[in-house]
LUMBA-228239 format. One record per residue (C-alpha): residue number from 1; residue in three letters; x, y, z. Coordinates in Angstrom, 2 decimals, decimal comma. Each point is the difference from the previous one (the first is absolute). Example, Ala and Ser with C-alpha at 12.3 -4.5 7.8 and 13.67 -1.06 7.14 Angstrom:
<nodes>
NODE  num  residu        u        v        w
NODE    1     ALA    12,30    -4,50     7,80
NODE    2     SER     1,37     3,44    -0,66
</nodes>
This chain:
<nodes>
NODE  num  residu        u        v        w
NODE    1     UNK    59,33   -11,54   -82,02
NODE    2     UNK    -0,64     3,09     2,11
NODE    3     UNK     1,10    -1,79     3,40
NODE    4     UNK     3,31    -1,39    -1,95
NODE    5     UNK     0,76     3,68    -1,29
NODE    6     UNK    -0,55     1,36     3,66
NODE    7     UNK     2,33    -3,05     1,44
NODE    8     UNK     2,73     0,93    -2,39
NODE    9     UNK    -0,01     3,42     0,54
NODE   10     UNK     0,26     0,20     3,79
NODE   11     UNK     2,23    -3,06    -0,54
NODE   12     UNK     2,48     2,13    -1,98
NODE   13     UNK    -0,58     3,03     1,71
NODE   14     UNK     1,58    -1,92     3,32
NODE   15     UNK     2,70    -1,02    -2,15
NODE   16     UNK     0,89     3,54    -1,78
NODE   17     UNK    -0,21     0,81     3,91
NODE   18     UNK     2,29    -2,46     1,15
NODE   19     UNK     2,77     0,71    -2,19
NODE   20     UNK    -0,21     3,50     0,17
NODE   21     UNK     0,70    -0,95     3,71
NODE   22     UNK     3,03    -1,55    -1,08
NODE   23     UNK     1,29     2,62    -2,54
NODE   24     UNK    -0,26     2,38     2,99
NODE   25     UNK     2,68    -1,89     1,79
NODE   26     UNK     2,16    -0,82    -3,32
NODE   27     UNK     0,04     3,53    -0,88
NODE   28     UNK     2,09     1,44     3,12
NODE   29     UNK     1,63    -3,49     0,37
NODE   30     UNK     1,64     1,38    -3,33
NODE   31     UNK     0,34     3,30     0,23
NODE   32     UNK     1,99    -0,55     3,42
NODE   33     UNK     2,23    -2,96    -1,80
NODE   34     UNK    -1,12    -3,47     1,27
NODE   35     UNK     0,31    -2,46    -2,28
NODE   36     UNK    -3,62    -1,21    -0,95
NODE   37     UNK     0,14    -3,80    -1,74
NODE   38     UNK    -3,62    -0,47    -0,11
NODE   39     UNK    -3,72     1,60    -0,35
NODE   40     UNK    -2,79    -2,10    -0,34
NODE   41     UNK    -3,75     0,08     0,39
NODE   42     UNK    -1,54    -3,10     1,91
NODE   43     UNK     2,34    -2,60     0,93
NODE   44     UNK     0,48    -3,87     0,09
NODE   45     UNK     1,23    -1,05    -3,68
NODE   46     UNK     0,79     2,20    -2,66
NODE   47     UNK    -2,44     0,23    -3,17
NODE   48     UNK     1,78     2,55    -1,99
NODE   49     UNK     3,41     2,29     1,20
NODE   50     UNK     2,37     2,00    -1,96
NODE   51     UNK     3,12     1,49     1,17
NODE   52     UNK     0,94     3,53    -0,79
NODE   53     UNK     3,40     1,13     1,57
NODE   54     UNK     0,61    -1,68     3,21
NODE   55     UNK    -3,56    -0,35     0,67
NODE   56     UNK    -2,22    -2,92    -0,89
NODE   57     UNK    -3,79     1,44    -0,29
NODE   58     UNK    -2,83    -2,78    -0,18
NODE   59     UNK    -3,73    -1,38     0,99
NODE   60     UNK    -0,03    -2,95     2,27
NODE   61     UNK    -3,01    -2,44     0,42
NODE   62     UNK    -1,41     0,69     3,12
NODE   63     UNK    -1,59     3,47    -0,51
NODE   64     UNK    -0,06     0,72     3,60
NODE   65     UNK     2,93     2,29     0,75
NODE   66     UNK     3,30     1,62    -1,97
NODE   67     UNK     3,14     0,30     1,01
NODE   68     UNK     3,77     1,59    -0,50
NODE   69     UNK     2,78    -1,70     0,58
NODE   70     UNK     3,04     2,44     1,67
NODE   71     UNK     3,16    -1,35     0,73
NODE   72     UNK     1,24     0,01     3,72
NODE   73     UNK    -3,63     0,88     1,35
NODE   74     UNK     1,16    -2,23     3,49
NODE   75     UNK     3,64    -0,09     0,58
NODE   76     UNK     2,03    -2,62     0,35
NODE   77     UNK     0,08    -1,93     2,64
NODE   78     UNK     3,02    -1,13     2,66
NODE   79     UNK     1,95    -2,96    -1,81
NODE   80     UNK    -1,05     0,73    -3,38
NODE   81     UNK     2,96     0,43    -2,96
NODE   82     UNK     0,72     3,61    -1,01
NODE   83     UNK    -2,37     1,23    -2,74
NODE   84     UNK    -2,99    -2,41     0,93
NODE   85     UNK    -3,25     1,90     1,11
NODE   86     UNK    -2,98    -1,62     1,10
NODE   87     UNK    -2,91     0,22    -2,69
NODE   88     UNK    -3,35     1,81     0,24
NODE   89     UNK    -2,29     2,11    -1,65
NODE   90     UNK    -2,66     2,11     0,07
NODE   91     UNK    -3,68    -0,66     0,30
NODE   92     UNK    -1,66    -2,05     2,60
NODE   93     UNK    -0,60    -3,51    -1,83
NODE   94     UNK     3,18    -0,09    -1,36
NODE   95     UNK     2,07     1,22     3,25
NODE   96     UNK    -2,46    -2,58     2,09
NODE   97     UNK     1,47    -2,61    -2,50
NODE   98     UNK     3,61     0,69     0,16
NODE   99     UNK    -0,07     0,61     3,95
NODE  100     UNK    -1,38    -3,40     0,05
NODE  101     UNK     3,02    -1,35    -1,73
NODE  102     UNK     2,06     1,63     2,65
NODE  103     UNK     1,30     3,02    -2,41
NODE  104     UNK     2,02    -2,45    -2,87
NODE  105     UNK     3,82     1,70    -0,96
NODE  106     UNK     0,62     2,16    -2,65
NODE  107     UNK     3,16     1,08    -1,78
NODE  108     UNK     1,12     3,72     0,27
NODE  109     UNK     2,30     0,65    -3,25
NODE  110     UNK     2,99     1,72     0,27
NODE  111     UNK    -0,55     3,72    -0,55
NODE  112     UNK    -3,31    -0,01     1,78
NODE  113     UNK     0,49     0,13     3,58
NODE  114     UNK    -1,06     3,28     0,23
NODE  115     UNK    -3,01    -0,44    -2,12
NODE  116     UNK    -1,81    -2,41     2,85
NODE  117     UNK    -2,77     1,60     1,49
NODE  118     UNK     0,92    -1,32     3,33
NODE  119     UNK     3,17     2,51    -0,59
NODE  120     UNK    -1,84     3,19    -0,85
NODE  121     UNK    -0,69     2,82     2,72
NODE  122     UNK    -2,79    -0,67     1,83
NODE  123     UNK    -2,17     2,74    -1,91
NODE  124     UNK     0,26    -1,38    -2,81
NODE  125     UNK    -0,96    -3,22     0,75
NODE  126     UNK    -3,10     1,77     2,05
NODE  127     UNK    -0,59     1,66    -3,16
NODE  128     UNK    -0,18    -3,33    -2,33
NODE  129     UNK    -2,18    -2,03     2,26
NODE  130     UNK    -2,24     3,04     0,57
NODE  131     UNK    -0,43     0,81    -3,69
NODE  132     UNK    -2,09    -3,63    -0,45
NODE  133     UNK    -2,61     0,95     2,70
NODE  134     UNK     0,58     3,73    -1,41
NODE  135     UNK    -1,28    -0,90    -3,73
NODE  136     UNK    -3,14    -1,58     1,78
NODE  137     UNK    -0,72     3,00     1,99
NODE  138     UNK     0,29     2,07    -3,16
NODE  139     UNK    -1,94    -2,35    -1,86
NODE  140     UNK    -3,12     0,11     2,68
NODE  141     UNK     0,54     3,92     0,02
NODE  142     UNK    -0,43     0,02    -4,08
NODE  143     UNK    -2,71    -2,51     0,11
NODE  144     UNK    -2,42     1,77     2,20
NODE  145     UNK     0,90     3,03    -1,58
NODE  146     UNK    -1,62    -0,97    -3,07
NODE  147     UNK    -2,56    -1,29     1,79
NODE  148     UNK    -1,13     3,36     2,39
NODE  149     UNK     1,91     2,63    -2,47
NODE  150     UNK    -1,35    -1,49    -3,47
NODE  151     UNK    -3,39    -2,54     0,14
NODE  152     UNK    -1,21     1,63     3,80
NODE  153     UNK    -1,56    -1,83     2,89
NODE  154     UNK    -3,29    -0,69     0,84
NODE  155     UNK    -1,70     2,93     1,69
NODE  156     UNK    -3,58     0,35     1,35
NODE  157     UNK    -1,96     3,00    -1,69
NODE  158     UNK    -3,08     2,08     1,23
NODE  159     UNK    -2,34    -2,22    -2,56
NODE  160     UNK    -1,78    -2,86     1,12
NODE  161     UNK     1,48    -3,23    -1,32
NODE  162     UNK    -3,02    -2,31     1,56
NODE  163     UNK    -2,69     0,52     2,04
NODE  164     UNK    -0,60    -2,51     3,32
NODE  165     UNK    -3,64    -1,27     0,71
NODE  166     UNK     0,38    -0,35     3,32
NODE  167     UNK     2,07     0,92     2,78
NODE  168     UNK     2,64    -3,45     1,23
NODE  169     UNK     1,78     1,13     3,01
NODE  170     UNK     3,60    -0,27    -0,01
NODE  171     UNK     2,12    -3,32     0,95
NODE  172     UNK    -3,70    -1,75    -0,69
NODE  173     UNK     0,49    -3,36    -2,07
NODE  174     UNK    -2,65    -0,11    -2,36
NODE  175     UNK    -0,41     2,45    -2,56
NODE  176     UNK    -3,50    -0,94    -0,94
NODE  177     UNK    -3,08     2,53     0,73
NODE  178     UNK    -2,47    -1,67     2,65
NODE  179     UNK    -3,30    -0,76    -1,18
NODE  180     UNK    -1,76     3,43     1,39
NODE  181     UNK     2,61     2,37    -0,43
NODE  182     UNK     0,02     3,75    -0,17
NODE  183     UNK     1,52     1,26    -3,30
NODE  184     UNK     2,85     2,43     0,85
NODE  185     UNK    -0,23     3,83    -0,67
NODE  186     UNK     1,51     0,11    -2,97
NODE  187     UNK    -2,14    -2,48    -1,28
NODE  188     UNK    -3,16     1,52     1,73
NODE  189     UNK     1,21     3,42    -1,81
NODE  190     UNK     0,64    -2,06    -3,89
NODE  191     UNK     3,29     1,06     0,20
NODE  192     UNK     1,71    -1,85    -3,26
NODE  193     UNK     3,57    -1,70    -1,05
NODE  194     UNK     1,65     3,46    -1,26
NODE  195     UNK    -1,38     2,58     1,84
NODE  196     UNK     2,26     2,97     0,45
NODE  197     UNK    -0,46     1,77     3,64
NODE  198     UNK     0,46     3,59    -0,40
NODE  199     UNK    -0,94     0,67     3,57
NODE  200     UNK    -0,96    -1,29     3,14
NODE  201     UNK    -1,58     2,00     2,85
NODE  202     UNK     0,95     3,05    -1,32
NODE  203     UNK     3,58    -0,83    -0,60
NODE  204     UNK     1,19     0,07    -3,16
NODE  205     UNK     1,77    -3,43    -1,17
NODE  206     UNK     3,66    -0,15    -1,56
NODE  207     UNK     0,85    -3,77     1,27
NODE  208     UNK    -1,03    -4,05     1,13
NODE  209     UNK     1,67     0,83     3,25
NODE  210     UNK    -1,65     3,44     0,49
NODE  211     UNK    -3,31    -1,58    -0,93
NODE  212     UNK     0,74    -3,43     2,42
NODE  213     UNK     0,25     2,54     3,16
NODE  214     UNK    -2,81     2,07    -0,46
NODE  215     UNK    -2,53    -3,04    -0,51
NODE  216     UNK     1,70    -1,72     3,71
NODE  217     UNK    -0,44     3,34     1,55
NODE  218     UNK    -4,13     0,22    -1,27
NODE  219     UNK    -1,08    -3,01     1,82
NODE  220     UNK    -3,44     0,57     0,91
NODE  221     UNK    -1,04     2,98    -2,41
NODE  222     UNK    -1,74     1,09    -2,42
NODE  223     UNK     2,38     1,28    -2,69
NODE  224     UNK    -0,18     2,22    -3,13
NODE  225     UNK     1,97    -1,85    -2,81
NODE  226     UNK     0,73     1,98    -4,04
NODE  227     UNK     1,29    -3,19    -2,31
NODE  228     UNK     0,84     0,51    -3,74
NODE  229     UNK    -1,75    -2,85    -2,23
NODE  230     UNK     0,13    -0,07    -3,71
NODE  231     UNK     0,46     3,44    -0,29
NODE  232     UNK    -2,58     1,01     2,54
NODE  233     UNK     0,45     1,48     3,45
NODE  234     UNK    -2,17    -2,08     2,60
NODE  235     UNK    -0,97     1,93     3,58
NODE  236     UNK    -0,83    -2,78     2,45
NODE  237     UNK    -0,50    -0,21     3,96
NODE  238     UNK     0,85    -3,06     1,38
NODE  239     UNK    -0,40    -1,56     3,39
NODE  240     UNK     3,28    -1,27     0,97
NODE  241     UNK    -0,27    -3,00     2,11
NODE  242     UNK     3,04    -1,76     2,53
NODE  243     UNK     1,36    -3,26    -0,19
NODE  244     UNK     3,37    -1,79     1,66
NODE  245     UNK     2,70     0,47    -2,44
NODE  246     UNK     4,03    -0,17     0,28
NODE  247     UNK     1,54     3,09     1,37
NODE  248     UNK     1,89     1,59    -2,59
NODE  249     UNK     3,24     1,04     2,16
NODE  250     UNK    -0,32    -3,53     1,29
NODE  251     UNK    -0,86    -2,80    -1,78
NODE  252     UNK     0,05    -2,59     2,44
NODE  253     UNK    -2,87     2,47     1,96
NODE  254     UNK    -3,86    -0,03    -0,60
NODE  255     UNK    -1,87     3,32     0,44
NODE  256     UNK    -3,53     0,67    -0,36
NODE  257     UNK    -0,15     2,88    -2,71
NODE  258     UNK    -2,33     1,41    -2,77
NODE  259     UNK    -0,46    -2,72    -3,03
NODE  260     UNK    -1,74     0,84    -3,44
NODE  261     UNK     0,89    -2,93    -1,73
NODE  262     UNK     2,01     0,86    -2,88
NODE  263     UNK     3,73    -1,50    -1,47
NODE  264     UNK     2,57     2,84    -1,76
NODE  265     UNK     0,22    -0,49    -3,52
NODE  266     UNK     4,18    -0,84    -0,04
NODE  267     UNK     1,95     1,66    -2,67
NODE  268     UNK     3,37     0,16    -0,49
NODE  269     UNK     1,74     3,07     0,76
NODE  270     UNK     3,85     0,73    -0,93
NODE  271     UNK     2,33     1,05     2,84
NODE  272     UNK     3,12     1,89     0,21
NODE  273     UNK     3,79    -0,80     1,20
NODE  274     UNK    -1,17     1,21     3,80
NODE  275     UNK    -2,51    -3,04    -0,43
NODE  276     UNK     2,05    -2,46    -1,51
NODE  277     UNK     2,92     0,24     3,29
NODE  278     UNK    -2,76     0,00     2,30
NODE  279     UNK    -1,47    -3,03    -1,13
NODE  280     UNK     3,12    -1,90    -0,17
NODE  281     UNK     1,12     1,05     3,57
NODE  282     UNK    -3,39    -1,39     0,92
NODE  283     UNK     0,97    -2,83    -1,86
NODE  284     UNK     3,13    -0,59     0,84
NODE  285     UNK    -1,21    -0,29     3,39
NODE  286     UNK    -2,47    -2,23    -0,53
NODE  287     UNK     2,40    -2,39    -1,74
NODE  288     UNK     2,56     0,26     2,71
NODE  289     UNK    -2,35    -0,92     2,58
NODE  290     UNK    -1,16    -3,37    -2,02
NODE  291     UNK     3,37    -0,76    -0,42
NODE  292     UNK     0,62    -0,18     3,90
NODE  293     UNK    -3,09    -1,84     0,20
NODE  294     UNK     1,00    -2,48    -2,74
NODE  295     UNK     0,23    -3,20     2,51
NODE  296     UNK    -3,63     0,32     1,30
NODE  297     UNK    -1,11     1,02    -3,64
NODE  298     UNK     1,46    -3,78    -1,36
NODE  299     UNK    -1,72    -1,85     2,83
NODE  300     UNK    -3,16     1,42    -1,77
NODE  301     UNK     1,09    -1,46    -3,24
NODE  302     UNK     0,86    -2,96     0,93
NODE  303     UNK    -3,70    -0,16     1,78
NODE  304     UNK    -1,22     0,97    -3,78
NODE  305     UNK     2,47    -2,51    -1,57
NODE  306     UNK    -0,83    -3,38     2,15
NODE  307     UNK    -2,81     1,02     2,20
NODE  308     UNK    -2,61     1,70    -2,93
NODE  309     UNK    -0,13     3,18     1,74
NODE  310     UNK    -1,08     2,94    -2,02
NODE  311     UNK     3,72     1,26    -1,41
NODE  312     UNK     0,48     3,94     1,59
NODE  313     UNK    -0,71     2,15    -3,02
NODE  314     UNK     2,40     2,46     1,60
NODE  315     UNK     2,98    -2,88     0,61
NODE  316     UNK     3,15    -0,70    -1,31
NODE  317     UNK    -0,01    -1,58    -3,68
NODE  318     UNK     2,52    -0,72    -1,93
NODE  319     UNK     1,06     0,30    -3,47
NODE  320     UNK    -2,51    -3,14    -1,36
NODE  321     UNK    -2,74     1,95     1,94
NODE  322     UNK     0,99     3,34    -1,54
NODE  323     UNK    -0,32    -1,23    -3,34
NODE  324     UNK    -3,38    -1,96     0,50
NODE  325     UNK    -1,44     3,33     1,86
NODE  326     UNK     1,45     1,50    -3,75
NODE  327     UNK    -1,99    -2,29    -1,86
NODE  328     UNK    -2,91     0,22     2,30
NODE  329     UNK     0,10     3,71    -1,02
NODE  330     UNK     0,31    -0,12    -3,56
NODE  331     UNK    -3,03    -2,54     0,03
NODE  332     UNK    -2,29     2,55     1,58
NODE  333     UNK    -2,56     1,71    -1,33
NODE  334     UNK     1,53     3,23     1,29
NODE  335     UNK     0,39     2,74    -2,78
NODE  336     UNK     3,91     0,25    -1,00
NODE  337     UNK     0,95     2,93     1,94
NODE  338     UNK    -1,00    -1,92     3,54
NODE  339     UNK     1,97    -2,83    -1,24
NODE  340     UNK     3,10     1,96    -1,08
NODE  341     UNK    -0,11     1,75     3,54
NODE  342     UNK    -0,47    -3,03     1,76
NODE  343     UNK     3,01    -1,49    -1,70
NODE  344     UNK     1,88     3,37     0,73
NODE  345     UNK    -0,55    -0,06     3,14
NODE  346     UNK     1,10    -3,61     0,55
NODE  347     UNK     3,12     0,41    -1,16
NODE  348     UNK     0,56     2,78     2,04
NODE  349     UNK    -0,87    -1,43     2,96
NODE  350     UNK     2,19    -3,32    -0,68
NODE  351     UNK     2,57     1,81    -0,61
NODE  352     UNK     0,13     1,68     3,44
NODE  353     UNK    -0,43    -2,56     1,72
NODE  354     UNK     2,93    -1,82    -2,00
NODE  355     UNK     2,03     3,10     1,05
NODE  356     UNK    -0,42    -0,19     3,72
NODE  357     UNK     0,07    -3,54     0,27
NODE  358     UNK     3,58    -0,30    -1,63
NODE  359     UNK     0,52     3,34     2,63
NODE  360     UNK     0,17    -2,93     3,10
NODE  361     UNK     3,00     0,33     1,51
NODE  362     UNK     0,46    -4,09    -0,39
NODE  363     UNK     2,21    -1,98    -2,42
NODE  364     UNK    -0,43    -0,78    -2,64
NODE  365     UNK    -2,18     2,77    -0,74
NODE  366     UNK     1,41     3,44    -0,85
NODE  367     UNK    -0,43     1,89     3,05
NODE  368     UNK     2,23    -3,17     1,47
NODE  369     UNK     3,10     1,48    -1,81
NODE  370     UNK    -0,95     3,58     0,27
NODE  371     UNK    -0,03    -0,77     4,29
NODE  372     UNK     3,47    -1,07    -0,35
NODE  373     UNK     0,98     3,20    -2,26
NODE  374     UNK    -1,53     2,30     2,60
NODE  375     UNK     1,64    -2,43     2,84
NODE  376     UNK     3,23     1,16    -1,61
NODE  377     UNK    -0,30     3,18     0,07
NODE  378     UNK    -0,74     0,18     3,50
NODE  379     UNK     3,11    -1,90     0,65
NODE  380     UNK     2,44     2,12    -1,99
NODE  381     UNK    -1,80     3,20     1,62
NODE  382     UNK     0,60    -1,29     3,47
NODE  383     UNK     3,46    -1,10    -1,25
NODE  384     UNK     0,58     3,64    -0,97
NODE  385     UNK    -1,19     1,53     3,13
NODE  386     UNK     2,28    -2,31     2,38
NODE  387     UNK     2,51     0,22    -2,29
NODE  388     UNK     0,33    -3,55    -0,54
NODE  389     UNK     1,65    -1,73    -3,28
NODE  390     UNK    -3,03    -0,41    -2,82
NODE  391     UNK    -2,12    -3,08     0,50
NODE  392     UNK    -0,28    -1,22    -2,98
NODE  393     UNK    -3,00    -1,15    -1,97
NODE  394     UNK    -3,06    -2,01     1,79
NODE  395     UNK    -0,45    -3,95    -0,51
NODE  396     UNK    -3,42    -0,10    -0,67
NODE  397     UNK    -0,02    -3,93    -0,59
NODE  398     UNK     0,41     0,27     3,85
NODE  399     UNK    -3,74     0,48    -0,30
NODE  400     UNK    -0,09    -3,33    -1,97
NODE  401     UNK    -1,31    -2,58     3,03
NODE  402     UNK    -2,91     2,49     0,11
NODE  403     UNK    -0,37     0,01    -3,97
NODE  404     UNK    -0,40    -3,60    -0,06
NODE  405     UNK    -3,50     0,37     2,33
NODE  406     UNK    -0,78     2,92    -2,29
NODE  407     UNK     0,19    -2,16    -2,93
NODE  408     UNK    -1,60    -2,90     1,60
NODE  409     UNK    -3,13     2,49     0,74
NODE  410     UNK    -0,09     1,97    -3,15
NODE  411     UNK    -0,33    -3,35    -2,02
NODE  412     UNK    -2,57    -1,61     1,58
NODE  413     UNK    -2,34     3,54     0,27
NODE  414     UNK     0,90     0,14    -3,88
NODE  415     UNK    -1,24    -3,42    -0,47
NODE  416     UNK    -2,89     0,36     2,21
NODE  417     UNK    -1,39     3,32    -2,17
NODE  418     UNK     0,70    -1,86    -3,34
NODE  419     UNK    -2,07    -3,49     1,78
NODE  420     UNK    -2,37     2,79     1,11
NODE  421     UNK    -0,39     2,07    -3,22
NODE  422     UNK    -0,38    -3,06    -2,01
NODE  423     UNK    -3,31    -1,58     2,29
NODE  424     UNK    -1,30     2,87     1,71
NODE  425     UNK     1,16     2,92    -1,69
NODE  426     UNK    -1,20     3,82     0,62
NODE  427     UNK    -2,71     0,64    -2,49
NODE  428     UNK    -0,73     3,91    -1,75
NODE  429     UNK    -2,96     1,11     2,04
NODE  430     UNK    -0,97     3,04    -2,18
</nodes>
């Protein structure tokens, strides 16, 4: 019951995120006039609609998308009657389908030819197709928000959350203690699980980090240690041995430095708006650079799809994977407020990654239309400066021939996460 609840919350989460997406773009597509004739989570075939106005608002059956419909979004093309448009929408799945039909005609009414969006100064159209990938940004922003600002992130403390038996150097396999092992010094000196250092070699303690430094830097001596233990203030001296650990400006580097054998007790700390930007340009960052490494990421999936490789834990999922990872997480024995971060925290970090994807400056995806906004503006600037008569708008379904390969890729690395979700899905690790 647990795993179901977890499933259907991430599950609607995605979707409350989806057409928030979309509400983003029909927002400005009305307050700047274009006639909007449809907004619909999912597509495929309706299950339930109702039209309000001029706009028909529904849930479709295929839970994988959303989708406006805005009159005039291509142009029309050379040959075609007056007041015919070619028809597309919004939303990847649903523009992949219609570009696939080569754009189907649609009827412009009389009084509406200034109401296509195809018609509207290129801001404004920048504006619309930005405010989709916009609500997603916000969205992210909001959701980690609650996440650093409210419930706080794991942070190590100055009190010992375990103590090691024996010292493993670092990027070694096994994790077991040979037969004739020395303990470590924190075991030799019955340091316990909750053990508060107050100081170490003289230096008075106020953080992990603090703390982490000062025991690398007394490799090879003898140490006095003051800990804090039920109440009772503990004077050690410890002899601080050295063992091969990773380098702590660089991870991928092994340095031989003092080791006393202890883990941070993690707690969670709140953080403030400073934190919350830095983290998502981090982030943000991080995302990007997946993104452009999307094509060598799928060849891993499909290895973990048809081959039985072990599926990346850090690879790209999809919304079936989200919502089992959801269920995963409710199904854990993890107390509530782990879980509720956890969940947080993967909503926030779908929805970024929703909002840069749709930023690709490819149709049918939104930054495909906002390319040909920007395109002309250039135009009419250059225009201006040479004193030329006004360009005009931009065909964008110029772009189409390269749309169709677009949609041709899109679909089959959609169907490939969904295959791969389904027999080989990313599993909660914590």
């Amino acid at each position: 019951m647990d795993w179901l609840t977890g499933v259907l919350i991430l599950f609607l989460g995605l979707m409350a995120s989806i057409a928030l997406h979309e509400l983003g773009h029909f927002s400005f597509a009305k307050l700047f006039g274009v006639r909007t004739t449809q907004f619909m989570v999912g597509f495929g075939p309706t299950l339930w609609s109702r039209t309000k106005g001029e706009t028909e608002y529904g849930i479709k059956w295929i839970p994988l998308g959303g989708y406006i419909r805005m009159i005039g979004m291509l142009p029309p093309r050379r040959g075609d009657r007056p007041g015919q448009v070619r028809q597309v929408s919004t939303g990847p799945w649903q523009g992949l389908i219609e570009s696939a039909r080569g754009a189907a005609l649609e009827e412009v009414r009389p009084g509406d030819e200034n109401r296509v969006f195809y018609a509207k100064p290129w801001w404004q159209k920048l504006i619309i197709m930005f405010a989709g990938p916009a609500m997603n940004l916000v969205l992210a922003v909001l959701f980690f928000a609650i996440l650093l600002m409210g419930i706080g992130t794991p942070t190590p403390q100055p009190v010992i959350g375990s103590v090691a038996k024996c010292a493993i150097p670092a990027g070694q396999e096994t994790t077991e203690c040979p037969a004739n092992y020395t303990p470590t010094p924190a075991a030799q000196a019955r340091l316990q699980a909750g053990d508060r250092f107050v100081s170490y070699d003289g230096r008075k303690i106020s953080s992990y980090e603090q703390l982490q430094e000062l025991i690398r830097d007394s490799g090879g001596r003898t140490v006095p240690v003051v800990v804090e233990r039920d109440g009772r203030t503990l004077h050690l001296s410890i002899a601080v041995t050295r063992n091969q650990m990773y380098d702590l400006k660089d991870p991928d580097k092994i340095v031989n430095v003092g080791f006393l054998g202890i883990t941070p007790l993690q707690e969670r700390e709140r953080q403030g708006p400073v934190a919350v930007a830095e983290y998502m340009g981090e982030l943000t960052a991080h995302t990007a650079g997946a993104l452009v490494r999307l094509p060598q990421r799928m060849v891993g999936v499909w290895q973990a799809a048809f081959g039985g490789e072990e599926r990346d834990p850090n690879g790209p999922i999809g919304v079936v994977g989200v919502s089992r990872l959801g269920g995963e997480i409710a199904a854990s024995e993890s107390p509530v407020v782990e879980k509720l971060a956890m969940f947080i925290a993967l909503l926030g970090s779908v929805n970024l990654a929703v909002a840069l994807f749709n930023l690709i400056p490819l149709l049918p995806l939104d930054g495909g239309h906002m390319a040909g906004a920007l395109l002309e503006a250039l135009k009419k600037a250059v225009a201006r400066l040479l004193g030329r008569p006004d360009p005009g708008y931009v065909d964008v379904a110029k772009a189409l021939p390269v749309t169709y390969v677009m949609a041709a890729v899109l679909i089959v690395m959609g169907g490939l996460l969904i295959y791969a979700d389904l027999v080989n899905p990313i599993k909660f690790s914590g």
